[in-house]
N, C-alpha and C positions, 0 to 999 in steps of 0.2 A: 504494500500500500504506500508506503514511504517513498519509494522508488517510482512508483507511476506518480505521484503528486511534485514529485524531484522535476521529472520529464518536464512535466508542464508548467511549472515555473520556470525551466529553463528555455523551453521550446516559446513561450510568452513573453520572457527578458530578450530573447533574440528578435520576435516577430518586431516587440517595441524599438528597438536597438535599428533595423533595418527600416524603420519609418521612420525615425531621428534623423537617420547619415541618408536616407537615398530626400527627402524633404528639403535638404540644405541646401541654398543653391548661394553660389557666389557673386558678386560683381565686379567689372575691370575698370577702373576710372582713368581712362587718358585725355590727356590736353594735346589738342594739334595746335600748330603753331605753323603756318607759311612762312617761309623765308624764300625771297628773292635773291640770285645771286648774276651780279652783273658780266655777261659772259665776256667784259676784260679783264674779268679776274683769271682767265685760262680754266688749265681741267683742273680737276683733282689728282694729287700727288696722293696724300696720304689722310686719313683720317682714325680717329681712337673714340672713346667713350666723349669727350670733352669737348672737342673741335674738329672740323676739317682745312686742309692747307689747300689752297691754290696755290698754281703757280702759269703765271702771263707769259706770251712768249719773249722777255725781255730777259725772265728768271726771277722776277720778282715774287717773292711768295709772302700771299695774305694768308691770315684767319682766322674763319668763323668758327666763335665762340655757341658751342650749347649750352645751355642754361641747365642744371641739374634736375634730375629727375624723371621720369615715369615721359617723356615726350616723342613723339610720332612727330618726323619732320616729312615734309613735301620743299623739295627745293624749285624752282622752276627757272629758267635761263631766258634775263630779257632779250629779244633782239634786236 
């Protein structure tokens, strides 16, 4: 008897346990931001987590600064 009533508290802590976890849903909060980059600044040479470098065909090399955090950029090239 103790054993069948064992089951079912177990078998009913799990059923509950599985409507917790599959019930939880998440959210992603991103900021886009556009940035224009002027195609005299040349292509891209290199970039990292922080910034990308341009370089013009003269050899000059600029760069654009990313702002920290969580950001989705779109670059797009004036002409």
């Amino acid at each position: 008897m103790q054993a069948r009533i064992l089951r079912i508290v177990i078998g009913v802590a799990l059923l509950l346990a599985g409507f917790m976890v599959g019930s939880h849903t998440s959210t992603s909060i991103h900021a886009e931001m556009k940035v224009t980059v002027p195609t005299s600044y040349g292509r891209v040479v290199a970039g990292d987590s922080s910034s990308l470098w341009f370089e013009d065909s003269t050899g000059t090399l600029r760069q654009v600064t990313i702002p920290a955090g969580n950001t989705i950029f779109t670059i797009s090239r004036q002409k």
